[in-house]
Every structure is written in C-alpha cells, then in structure tokens.
C-alpha positions in Angstrom: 74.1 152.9 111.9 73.0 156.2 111.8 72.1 156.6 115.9 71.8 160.6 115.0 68.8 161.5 117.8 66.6 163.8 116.3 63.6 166.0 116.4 61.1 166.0 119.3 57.5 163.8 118.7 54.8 165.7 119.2 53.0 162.2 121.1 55.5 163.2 123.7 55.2 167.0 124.4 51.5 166.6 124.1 51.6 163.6 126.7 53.6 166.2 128.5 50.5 168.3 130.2 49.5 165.1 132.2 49.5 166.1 135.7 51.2 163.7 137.6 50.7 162.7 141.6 54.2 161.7 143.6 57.0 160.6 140.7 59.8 163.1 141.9 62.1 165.3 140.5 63.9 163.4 138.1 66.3 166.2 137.1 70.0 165.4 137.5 73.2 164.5 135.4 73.7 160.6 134.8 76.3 158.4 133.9 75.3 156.1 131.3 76.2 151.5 131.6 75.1 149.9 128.1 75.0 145.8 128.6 77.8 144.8 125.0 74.8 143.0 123.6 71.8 143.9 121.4 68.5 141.7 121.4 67.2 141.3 117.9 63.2 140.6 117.2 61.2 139.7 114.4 57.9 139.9 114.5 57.8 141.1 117.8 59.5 137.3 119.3 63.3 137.8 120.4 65.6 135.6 118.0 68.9 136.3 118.5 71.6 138.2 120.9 74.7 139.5 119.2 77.7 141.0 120.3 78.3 143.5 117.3 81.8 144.0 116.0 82.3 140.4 115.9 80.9 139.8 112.2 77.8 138.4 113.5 74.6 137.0 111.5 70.7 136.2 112.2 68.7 134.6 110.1 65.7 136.2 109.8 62.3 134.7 107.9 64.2 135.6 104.5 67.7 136.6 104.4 70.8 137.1 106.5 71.0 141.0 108.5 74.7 140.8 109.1 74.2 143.0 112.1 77.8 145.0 111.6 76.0 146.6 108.9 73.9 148.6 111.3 76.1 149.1 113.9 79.1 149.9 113.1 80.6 154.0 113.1 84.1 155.0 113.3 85.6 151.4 115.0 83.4 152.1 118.3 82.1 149.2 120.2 78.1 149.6 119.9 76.4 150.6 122.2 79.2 151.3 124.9 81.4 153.9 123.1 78.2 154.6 120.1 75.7 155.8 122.3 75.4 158.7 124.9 77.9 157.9 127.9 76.6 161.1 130.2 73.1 162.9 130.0 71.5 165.4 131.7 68.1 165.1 132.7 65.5 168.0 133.2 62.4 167.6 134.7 60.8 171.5 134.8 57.7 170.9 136.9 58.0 168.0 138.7 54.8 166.7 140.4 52.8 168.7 138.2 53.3 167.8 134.5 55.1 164.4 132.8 57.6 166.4 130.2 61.4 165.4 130.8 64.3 166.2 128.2 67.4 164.6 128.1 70.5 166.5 126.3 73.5 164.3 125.6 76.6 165.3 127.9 79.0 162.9 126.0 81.9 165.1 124.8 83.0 162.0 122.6 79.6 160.5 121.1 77.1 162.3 119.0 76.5 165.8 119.2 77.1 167.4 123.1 73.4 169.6 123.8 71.7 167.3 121.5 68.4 166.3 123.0 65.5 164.1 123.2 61.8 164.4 124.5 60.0 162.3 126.6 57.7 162.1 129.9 57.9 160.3 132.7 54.9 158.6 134.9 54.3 158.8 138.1 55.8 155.5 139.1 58.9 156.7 137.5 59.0 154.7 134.4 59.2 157.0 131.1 60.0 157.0 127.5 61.9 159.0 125.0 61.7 159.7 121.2 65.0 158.7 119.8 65.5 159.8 116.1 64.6 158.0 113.4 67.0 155.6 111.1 66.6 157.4 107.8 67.9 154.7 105.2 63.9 153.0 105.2 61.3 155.0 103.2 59.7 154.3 106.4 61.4 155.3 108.9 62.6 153.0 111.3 61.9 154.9 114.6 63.8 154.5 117.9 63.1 154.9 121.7 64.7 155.0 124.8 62.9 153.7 128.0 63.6 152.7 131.9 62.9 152.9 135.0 63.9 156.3 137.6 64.8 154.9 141.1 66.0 157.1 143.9 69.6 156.3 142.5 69.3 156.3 138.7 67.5 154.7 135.7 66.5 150.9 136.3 65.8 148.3 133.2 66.4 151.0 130.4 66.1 149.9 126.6 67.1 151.8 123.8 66.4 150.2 120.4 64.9 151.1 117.0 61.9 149.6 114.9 63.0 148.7 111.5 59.7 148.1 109.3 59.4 145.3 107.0 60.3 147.1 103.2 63.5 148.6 104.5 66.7 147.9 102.7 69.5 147.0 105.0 72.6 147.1 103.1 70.8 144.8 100.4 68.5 143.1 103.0 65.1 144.2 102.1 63.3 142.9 104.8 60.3 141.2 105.0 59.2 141.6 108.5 59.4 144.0 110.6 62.5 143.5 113.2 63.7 145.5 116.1 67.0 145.8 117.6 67.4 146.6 121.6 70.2 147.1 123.6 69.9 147.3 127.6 71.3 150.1 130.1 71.1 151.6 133.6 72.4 154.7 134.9 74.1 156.6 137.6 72.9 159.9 139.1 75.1 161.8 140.2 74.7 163.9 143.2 76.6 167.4 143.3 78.9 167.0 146.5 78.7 171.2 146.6 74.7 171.2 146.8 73.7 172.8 150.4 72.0 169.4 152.5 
C-alpha cells in the first residue's frame, strides 16, 4: 500500500482558528507503539482482524481482499516497521487556537520532515489528515486520531477509507471498507530542558 502522507486538508487548517479553553501544549517529540493487527470494516461494522504478512483473506459482501495486497512495501511488517516510528508534534499557540502538525522523525520509514495537519480539542483528543490512497478514482482517504494525555497519545487509530468502486488488485469493491490499525505513543521529555 501506498501509506505516502500527503497534502494538508483545508477542513483542518480552517478548523484550526477555533479558540480553545485548557488542552495544553501538546508540542513534543514522540515515540510511536502500533498494535501488529489491522481492524477491517465494511459498511461501517468490524469484520475481521488480520495480522498482514501472513497471506491473510476477508470475505467481504462480494469478493476476497487478500489484505497483503494493500499492505505490503519492501518486506516491512505493517504497521510496525511501515508507518512513522518517531514524530514530532507542534502545537504553535496552544490554548488559543486548535492547529497541530506532526512531521515524521522516522529516519527509516517514509520521507523524514514529511508532515501532516490536524487540530486538537480541548480535551486533548485530535485528528490528522493522512494522505490519500491513489489507486481508487475516488480516493480512499486516511486519518490519524487519539487521545493526548500528560504522557503521550492514548487510543490512536490510523486507517484509510477505501470507497466502494475501487479496484484493489482486481477487487472492485462493492462497499465501502476501511482498514484501521491501533497505536499509542511516548513523549519524550528533554532531560537538558531547565525545570
């Protein structure tokens, strides 16, 4: 799968002039923990949990995804070693307004100072724009989400909405389907930062 994050969504930087009361700075680097599983839906109901690499297959309304297809890229296990490992996260006005950017920080996956939109509420849950899989006239479109705690980033999702029409390797499918994989993440705290 192409998991290439792309251009910022203009939903996000215009959410971004929210003012916000109390979430925090959120701005920090963070060490990225992917669960080895992705969720697959149809239809929006959850019908299957694969563990890619291992030639796995869901039967969807009508036809087989062999989920490989989509996740496999240059023998890395997907998500661990196919998504972003390290991030920085940038939060310019706390307090005041939602925006937050994350920029990849993985010297091994993707493309290092890549970066992704998103904002943040004030209870600390927020929501990225994460590319879009370009093999579906329609693009299928793809999101990261979570939750910031004091620590890190609490019941985070990434996944990617593939709509009905798109041709997966052969499999034109005929609902829409969505495949999510969970995380949660580490901020790190700079040991040479002045208490």
């Amino acid at each position: 799968m192409s998991l290439r994050l792309l251009a910022v969504a203009s939903l996000f930087v215009s959410a971004g002039c929210l003012p916000l009361e109390g979430a925090g700075d959120v701005s920090g680097d963070y060490t990225v923990d992917y669960e080895g599983t992705w969720t697959i839906y149809e239809e929006g109901e959850p019908i299957a949990e694969i563990v890619p690499g291992e030639g796995e297959t869901v039967a969807l309304v009508e036809g087989v995804f062999v989920f490989d297809v989509l996740c496999a890229q240059d023998d890395r296990q997907c998500p661990e070693e196919a998504l972003w490992g390290a991030v920085a996260i940038s939060h310019p006005i706390p307090d005041v307004f939602a925006t937050i950017e994350i920029t990849n920080e993985d010297a091994l996956v993707g493309e290092p100072g890549a970066r992704l939109a998103g904002v943040v509420s004030a209870g600390g849950d927020f929501k990225a724009f994460a590319g879009a899989d370009p093999r579906c006239e329609e693009p299928a479109i793809g999101a990261v989400a979570g939750q910031f705690t004091a620590d890190g980033i609490e019941e985070g999702t990434v996944g990617w909405d593939y709509p009905a029409g798109c041709d997966l390797d052969g499999l034109v499918l005929a609902a829409p389907i969505r495949i999510e994989a969970s995380f949660s993440a580490i901020r790190l705290v700079d040991d040479k930062a002045a208490p």
